[in-house]
Backbone as XML, in Angstrom:
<?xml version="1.0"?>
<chain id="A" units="angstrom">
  <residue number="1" name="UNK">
    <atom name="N" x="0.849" y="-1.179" z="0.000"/>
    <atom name="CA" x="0.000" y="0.000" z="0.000"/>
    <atom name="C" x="0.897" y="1.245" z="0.000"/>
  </residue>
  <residue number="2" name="UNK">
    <atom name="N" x="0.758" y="1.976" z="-0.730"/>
    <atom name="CA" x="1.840" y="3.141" z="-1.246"/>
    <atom name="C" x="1.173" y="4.296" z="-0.488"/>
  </residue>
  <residue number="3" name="UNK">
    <atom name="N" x="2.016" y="5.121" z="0.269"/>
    <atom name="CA" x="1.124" y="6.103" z="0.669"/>
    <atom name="C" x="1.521" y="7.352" z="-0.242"/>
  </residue>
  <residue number="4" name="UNK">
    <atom name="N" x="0.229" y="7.949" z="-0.409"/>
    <atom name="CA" x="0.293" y="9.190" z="-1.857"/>
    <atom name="C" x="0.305" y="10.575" z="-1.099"/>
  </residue>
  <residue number="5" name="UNK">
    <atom name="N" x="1.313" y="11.847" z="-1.273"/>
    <atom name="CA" x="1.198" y="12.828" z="-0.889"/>
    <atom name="C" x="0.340" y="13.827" z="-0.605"/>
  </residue>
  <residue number="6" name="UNK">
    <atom name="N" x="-0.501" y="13.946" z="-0.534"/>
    <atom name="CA" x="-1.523" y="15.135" z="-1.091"/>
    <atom name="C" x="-1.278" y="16.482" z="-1.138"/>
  </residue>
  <residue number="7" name="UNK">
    <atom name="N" x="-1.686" y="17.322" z="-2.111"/>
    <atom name="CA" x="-1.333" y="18.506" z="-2.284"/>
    <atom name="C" x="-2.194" y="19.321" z="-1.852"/>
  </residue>
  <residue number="8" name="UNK">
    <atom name="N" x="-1.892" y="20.412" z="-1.117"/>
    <atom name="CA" x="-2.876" y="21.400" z="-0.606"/>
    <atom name="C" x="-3.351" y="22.776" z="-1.516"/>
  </residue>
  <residue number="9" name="UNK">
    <atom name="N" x="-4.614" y="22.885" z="-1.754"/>
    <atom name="CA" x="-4.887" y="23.613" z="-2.418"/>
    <atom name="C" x="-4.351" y="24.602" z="-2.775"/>
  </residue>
  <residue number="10" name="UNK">
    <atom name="N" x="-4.086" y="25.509" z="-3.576"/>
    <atom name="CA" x="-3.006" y="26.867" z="-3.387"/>
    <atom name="C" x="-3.587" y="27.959" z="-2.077"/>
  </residue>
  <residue number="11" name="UNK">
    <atom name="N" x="-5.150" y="28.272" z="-2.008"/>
    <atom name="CA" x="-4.641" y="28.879" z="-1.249"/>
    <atom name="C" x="-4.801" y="28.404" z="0.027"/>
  </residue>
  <residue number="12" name="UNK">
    <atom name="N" x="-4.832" y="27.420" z="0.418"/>
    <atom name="CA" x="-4.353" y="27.163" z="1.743"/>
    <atom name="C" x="-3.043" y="26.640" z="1.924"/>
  </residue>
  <residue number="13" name="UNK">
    <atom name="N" x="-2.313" y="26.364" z="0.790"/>
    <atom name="CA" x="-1.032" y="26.367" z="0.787"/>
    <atom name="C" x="-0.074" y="27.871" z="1.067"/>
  </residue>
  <residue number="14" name="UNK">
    <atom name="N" x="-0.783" y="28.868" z="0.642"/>
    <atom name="CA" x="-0.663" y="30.157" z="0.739"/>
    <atom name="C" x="-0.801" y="30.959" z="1.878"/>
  </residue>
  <residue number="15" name="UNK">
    <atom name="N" x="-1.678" y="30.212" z="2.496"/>
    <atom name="CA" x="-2.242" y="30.611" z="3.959"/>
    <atom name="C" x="-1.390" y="30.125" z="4.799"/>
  </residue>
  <residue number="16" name="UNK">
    <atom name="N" x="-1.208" y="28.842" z="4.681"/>
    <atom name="CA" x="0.075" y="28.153" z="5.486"/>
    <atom name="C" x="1.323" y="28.964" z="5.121"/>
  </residue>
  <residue number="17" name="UNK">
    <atom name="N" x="1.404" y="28.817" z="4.268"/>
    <atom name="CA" x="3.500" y="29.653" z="4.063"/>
    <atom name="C" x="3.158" y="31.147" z="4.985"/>
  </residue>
  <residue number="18" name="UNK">
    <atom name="N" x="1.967" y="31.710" z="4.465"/>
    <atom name="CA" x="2.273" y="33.240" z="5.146"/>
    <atom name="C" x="2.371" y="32.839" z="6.640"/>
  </residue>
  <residue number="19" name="UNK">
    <atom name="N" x="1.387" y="32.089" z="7.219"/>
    <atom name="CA" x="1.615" y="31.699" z="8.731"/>
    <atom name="C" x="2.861" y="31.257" z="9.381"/>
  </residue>
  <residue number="20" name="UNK">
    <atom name="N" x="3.686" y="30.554" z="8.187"/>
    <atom name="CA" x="5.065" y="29.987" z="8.892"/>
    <atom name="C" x="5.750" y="30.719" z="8.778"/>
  </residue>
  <residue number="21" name="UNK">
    <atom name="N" x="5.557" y="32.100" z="8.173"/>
    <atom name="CA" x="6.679" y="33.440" z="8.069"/>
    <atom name="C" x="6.581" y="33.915" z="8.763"/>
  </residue>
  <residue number="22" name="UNK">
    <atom name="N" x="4.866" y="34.350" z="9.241"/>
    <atom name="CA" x="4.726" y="34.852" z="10.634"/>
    <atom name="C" x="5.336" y="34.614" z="11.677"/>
  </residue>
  <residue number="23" name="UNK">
    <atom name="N" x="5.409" y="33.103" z="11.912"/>
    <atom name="CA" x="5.725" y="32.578" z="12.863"/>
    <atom name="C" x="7.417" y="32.439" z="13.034"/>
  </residue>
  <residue number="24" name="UNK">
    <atom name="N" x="8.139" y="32.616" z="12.239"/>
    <atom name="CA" x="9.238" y="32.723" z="12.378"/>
    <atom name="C" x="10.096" y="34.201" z="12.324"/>
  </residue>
  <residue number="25" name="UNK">
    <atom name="N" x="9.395" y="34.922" z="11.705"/>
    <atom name="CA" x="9.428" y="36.550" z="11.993"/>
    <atom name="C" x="9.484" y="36.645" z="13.725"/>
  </residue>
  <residue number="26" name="UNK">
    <atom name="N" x="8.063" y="36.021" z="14.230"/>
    <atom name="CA" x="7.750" y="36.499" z="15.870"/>
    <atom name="C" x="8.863" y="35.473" z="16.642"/>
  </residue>
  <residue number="27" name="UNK">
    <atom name="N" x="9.657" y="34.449" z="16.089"/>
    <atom name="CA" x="10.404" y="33.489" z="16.608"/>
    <atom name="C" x="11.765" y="34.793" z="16.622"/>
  </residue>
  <residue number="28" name="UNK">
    <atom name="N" x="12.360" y="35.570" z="15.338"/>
    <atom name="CA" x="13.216" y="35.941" z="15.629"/>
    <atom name="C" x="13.198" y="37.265" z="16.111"/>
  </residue>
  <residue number="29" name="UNK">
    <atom name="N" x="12.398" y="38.013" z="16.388"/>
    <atom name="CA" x="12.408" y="38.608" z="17.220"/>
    <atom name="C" x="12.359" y="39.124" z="18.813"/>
  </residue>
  <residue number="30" name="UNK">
    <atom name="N" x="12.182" y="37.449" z="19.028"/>
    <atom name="CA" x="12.122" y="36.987" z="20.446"/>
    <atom name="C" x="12.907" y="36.765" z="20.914"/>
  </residue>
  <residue number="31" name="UNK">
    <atom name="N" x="13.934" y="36.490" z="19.883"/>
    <atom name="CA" x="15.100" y="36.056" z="20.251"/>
    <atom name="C" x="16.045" y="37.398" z="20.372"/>
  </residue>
  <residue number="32" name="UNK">
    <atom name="N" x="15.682" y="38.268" z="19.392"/>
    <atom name="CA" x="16.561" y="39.378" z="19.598"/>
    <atom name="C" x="16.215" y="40.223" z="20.471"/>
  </residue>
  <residue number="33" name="UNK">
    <atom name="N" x="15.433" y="40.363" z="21.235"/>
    <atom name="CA" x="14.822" y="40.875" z="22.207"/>
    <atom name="C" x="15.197" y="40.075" z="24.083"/>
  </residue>
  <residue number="34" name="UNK">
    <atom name="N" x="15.497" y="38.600" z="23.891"/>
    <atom name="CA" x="15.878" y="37.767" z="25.118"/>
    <atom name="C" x="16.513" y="36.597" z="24.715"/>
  </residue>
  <residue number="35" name="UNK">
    <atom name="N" x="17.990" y="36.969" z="24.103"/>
    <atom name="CA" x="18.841" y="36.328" z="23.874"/>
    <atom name="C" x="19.086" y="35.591" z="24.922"/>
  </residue>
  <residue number="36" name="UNK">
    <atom name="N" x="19.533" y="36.115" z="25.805"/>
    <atom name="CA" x="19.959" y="35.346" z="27.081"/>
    <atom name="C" x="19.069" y="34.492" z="28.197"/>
  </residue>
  <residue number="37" name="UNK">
    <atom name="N" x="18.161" y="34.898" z="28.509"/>
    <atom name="CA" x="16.876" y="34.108" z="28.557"/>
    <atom name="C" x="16.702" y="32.835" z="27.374"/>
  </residue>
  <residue number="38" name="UNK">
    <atom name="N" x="16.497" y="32.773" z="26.512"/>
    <atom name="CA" x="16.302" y="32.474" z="24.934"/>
    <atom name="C" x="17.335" y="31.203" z="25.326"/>
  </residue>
  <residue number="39" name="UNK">
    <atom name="N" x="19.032" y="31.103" z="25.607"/>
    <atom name="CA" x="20.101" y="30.713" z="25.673"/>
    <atom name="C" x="19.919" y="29.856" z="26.735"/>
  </residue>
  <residue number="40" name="UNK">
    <atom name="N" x="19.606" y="30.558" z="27.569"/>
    <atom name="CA" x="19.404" y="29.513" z="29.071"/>
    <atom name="C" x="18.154" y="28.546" z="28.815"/>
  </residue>
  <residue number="41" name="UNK">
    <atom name="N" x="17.181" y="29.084" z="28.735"/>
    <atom name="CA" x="15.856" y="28.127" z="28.372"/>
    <atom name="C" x="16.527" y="26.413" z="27.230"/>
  </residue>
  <residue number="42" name="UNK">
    <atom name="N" x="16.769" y="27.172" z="26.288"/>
    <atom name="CA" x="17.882" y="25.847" z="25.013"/>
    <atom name="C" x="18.794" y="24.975" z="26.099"/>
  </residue>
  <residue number="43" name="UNK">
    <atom name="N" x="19.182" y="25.573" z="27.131"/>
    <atom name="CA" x="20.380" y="24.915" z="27.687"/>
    <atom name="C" x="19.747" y="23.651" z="28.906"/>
  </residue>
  <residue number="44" name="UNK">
    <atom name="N" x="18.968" y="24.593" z="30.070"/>
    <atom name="CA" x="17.996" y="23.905" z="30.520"/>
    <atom name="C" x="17.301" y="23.131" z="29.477"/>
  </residue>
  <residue number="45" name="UNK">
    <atom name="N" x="16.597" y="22.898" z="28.657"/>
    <atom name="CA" x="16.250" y="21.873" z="27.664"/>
    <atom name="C" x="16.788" y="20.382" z="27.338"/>
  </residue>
  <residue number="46" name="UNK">
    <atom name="N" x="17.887" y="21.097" z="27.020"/>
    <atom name="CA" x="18.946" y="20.090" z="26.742"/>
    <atom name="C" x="19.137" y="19.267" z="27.594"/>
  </residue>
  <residue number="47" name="UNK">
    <atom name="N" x="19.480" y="19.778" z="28.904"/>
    <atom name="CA" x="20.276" y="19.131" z="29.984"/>
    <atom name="C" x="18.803" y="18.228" z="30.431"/>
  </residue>
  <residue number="48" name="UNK">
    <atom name="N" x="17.443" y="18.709" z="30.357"/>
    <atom name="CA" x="16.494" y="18.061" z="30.803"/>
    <atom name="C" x="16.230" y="16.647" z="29.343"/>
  </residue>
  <residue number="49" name="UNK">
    <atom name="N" x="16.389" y="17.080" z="28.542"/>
    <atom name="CA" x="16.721" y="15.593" z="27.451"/>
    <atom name="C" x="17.311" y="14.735" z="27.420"/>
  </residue>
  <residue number="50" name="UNK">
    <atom name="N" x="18.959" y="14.991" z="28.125"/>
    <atom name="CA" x="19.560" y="14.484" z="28.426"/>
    <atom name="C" x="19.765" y="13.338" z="29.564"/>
  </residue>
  <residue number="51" name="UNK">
    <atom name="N" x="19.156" y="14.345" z="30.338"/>
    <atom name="CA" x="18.525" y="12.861" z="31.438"/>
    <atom name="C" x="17.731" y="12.204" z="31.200"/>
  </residue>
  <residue number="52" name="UNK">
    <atom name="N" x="17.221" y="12.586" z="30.155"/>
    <atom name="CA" x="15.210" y="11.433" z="29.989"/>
    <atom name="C" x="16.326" y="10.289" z="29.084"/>
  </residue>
  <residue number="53" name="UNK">
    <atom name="N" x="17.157" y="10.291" z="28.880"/>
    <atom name="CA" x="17.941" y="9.899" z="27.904"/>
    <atom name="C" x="18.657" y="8.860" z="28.894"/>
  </residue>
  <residue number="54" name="UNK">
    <atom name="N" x="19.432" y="9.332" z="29.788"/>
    <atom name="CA" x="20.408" y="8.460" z="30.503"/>
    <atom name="C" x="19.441" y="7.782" z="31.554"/>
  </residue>
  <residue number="55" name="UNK">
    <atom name="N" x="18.233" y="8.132" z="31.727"/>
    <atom name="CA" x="17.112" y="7.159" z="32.897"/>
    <atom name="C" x="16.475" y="6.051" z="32.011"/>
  </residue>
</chain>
């Protein structure tokens, strides 16, 4: 059984892309705004993956 892609209409394909620009526009500006916050949060992350990892 082959699974077949489906294509999304244009404009909700259109609707989607503008949303993921949005969303990465408001991603980098969050970042440029609380880099360091931003840095620590990634780090804490990590270190909390890391243990789900070694348990």
């Amino acid at each position: 059984m082959a699974l077949r892609l489906q294509r999304l209409d244009p404009e909700r394909r259109r609707r989607r892309l503008a949303l993921l620009v949005e969303l990465a526009d408001a991603k980098a500006l969050r970042e440029r705004l609380h880099p360091r916050r931003l840095r620590s949060d990634r780090l804490r992350q990590l270190i909390a993956s890391r243990r789900r990892i070694v348990d």
